[in-house]
C-alpha positions in Angstrom: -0.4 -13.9 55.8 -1.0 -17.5 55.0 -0.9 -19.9 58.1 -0.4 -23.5 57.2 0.1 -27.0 59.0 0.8 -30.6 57.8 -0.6 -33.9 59.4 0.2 -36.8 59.3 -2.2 -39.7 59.5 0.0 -42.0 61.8 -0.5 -39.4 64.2 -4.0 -40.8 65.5 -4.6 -44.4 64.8 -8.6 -43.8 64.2 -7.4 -41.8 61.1 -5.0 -44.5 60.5 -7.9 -47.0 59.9 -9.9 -44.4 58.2 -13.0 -44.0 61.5 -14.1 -40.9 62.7 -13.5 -40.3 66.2 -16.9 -39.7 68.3 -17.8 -35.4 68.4 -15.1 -35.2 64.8 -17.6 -34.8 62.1 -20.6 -32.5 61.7 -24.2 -34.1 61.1 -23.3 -32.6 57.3 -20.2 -33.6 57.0 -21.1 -37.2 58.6 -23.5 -37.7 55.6 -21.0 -36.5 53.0 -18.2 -39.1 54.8 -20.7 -42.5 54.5 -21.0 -42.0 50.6 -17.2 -42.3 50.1 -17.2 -46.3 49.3 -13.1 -46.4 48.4 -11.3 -47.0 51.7 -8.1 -44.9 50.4 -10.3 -41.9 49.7 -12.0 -42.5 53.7 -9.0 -42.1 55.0 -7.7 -39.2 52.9 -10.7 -37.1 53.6 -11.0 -37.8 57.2 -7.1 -36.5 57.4 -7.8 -33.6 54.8 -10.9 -32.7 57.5 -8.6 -32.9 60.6 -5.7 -30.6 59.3 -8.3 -28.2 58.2 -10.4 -28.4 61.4 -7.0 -27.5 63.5 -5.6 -24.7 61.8 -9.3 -23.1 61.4 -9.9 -23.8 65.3 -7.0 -21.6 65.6 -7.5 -18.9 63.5 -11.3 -19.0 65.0 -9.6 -18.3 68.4 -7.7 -15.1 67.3 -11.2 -13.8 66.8 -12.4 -14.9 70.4 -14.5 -17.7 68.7 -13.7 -21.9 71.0 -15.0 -23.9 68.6 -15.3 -27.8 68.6 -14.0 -30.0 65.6 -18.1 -30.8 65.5 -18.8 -27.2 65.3 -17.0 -26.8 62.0 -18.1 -27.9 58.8 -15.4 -28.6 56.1 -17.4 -29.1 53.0 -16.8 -29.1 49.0 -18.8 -26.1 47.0 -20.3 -26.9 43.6 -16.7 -26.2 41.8 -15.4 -29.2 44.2 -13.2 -26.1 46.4 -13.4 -27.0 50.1 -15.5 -24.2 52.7 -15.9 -23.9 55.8 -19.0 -23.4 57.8 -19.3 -22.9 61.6 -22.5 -23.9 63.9 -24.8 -27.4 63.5 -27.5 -28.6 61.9 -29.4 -25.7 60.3 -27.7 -22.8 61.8 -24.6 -23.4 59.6 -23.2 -20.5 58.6 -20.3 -19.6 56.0 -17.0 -18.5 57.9 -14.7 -15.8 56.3 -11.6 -17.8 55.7 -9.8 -19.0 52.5 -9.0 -23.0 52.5 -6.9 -25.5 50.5 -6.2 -28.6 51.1 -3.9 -31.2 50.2 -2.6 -35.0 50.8 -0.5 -37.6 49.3 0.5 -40.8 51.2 -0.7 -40.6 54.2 0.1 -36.8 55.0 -2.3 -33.7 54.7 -1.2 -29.9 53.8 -3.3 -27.4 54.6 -3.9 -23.6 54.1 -6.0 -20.6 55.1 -5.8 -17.1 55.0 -8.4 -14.3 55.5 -10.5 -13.0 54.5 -12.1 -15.0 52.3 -12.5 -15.5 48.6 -9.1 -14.8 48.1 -7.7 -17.1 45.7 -5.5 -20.2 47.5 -4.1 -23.0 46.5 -1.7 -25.3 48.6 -0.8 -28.9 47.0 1.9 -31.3 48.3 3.5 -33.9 46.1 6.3 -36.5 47.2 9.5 -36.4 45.4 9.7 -39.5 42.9 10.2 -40.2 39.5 7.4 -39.6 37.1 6.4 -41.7 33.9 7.8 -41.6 30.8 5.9 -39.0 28.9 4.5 -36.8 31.9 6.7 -34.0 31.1 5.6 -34.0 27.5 1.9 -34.8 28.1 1.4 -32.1 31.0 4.3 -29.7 30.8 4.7 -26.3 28.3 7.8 -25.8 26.0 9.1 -22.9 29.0 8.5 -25.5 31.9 10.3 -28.7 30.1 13.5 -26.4 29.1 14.2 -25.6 32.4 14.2 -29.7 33.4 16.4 -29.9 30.3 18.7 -27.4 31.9 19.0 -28.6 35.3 21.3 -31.3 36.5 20.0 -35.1 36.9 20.3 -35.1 40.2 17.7 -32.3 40.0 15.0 -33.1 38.0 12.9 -35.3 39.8 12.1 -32.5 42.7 12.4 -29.7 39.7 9.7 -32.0 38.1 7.9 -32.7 41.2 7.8 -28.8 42.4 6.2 -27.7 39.0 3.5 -30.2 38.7 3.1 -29.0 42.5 3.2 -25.8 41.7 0.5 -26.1 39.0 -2.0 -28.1 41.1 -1.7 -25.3 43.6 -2.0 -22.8 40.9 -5.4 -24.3 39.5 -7.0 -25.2 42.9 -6.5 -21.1 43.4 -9.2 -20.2 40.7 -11.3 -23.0 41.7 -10.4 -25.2 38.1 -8.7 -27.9 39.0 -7.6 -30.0 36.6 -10.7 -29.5 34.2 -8.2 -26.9 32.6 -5.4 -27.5 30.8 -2.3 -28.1 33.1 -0.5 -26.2 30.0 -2.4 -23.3 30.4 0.2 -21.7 32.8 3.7 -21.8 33.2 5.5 -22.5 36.5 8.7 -21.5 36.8 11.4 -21.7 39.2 15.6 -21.0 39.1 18.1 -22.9 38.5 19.6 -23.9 40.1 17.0 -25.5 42.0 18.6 -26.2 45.6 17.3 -29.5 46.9 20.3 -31.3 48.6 20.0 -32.5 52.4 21.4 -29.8 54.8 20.7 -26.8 52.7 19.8 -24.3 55.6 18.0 -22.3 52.9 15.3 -25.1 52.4 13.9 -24.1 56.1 11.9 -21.1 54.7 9.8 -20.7 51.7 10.8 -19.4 47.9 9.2 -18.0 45.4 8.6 -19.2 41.6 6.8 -17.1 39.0 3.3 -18.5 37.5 2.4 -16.9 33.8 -1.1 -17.3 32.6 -0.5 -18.7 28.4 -4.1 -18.2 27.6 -7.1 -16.6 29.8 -6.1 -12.9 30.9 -9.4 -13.5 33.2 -7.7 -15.2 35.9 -6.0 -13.5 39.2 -2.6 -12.6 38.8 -1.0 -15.2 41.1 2.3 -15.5 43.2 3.4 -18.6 44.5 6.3 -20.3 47.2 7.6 -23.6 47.5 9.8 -25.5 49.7 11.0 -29.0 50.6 9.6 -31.2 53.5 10.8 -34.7 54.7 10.0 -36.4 51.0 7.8 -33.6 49.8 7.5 -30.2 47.7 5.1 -28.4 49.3 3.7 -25.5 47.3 1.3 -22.2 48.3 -0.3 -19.9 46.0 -2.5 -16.7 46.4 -2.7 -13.1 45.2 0.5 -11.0 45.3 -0.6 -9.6 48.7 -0.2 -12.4 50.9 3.0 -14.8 51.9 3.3 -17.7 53.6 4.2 -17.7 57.4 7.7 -19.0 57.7 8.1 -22.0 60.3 4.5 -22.8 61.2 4.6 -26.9 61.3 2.6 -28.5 64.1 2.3 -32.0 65.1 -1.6 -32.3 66.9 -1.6 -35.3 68.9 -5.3 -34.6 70.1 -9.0 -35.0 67.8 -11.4 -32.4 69.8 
C-alpha cells in the first residue's frame, strides 16, 4: 500500500524562511542544500526533505528501526528521482523504500511504498486556470476531447488533474519531463466530480494512463483526489493503492 502525507511550509517558521533547523540535514544532504542559490527552490527543497523525512521515519519504525531526521538522507539519483539513504557520513546506506515527492506553493506531497524500485509517482498541482495554448501544446487529441466534453465549471480541475496525473505518471519511470508529456494519455470520467461537499472527494479514484508510444514502460495505475485547492495524484504498478485518509499535520523537526 502507498502511505502518503502533505506539509505545509507554514507549519514551522524555519521552513518558512527557507533555514534548516539544527540535527535536520545530513552532512550529504547539507552540501547538496548550500549549492541551491534561488531562495524559492531553498525553501521548496527543505519542505520536500521534511515531508519525506516524516513519512520514512515512520515506515522505518514499523521495521523496529528510531531514526533521526539527520540519520536519513533524502538525495536525487543521476536520473534526478529522489532516494533515500539511512546512517552518516560514510556508512550511508540505500533503504528499501520507493519515494516521490512533490510541492507547489508552499505545500509538499509525499509518497513511499515498499519495497523499493517499484515505480511511484505522486505530483500535486493547485487548481487554476492554465494559459492559452497549454492544452494544445501538452495535451493528446483523447485528453483534450474529454475537456471539450466536460462542463466549464469543470475544466480547470479536469485540466489540472491530467497535467497532474501526467507528472505523476512520468516521475514513475524516472523521465520526467525530458519525455514528451503526449506520450501517454490520462484519462479520467466525466463527469469529473469536483464541487465543495462531495462526500466522495474524501477518498481516492482512479483514472486510466495508456502508453501512445514506448511498450517498454511499466503498465501503470493511477488515483486522484481533491485537497483544499489541490489535485493530488499517485501512481504505481497495478499492485499497490493508496491508503485512504492518511493526512498528518507534524508540528515537530527531529
Amino acid at each position: 500500500m502507498i502511505e502518503w502525507l502533505i506539509q505545509r511550509s507554514a507549519n514551522h517558521p524555519h521552513l518558512a524562511r527557507g533555514v534548516p533547523p539544527e540535527g535536520f540535514l545530513s552532512a550529504a544532504e547539507r552540501t547538496v542544500f548550500d549549492n541551491l542559490y534561488s531562495a524559492r527552490r531553498r525553501k521548496d527543497w527543505l519542505l520536500g526533505r521534511w515531508t519525506a523525512k516524516k513519512i520514512v521515519q515512520t515506515e522505518a519504525e514499523k521495521l523496529g528501526k528510531r531514526l533521526s531526521c539527520s540519520q536519513i538522507s533524502i538525495l536525487a539519483g543521476k536520473d534526478g528521482a529522489p532516494g533515500i539513504w539511512f546512517g552518516a557520513g560514510d556508512g550511508l546506506r540505500p533503504a528499501n523504500f520507493s519515494l516521490s515527492i512533490s510541492h507547489s506553493k508552499g505545500a509538499s506531497f509525499c509518497a513511499v511504498l515498499q519495497p523499493g524500485m517499484i515505480p511511484l509517482g505522486a505530483d500535486m498541482e493547485v487548481v487554476e486556470p492554465r494559459p492559452r495554448g497549454f492544452v494544445e501544446s501538452y495535451f493528446t487529441e483523447a485528453e483534450k476531447e474529454i475537456i471539450h466534453r466536460a462542463s466549464p465549471e469543470q475544466r480547470d480541475h479536469l485540466t489540472t488533474a491530467i497535467w497532474s496525473g501526467k507528472e505523476a505518471a512520468l516521475k514513475a519511470v524516472r523521465q520526467g519531463l525530458r519525455l514528451d508529456t503526449r506520450s501517454l494519455n490520462c484519462l479520467f470520467p466525466l463527469p469529473f466530480r469536483t464541487f465543495a461537499g462531495d462526500l466522495e472527494l474524501d477518498s481516492w479514484h482512479p483514472f486510466i494512463i495508456q502508453w501512445r508510444s514506448d511498450p517498454t514502460y511499466p503498465a501503470l495505475s493511477g488515483w486522484w483526489r481533491v485537497w483544499q485547492e489541490y489535485i493530488l495524484t499517485l501512481v504505481t504498478t497495478v499492485e499497490s493503492k493508496p491508503v485512504p485518509g492518511c493526512l498528518w499535520q507534524i508540528e515537530d523537526i527531529n
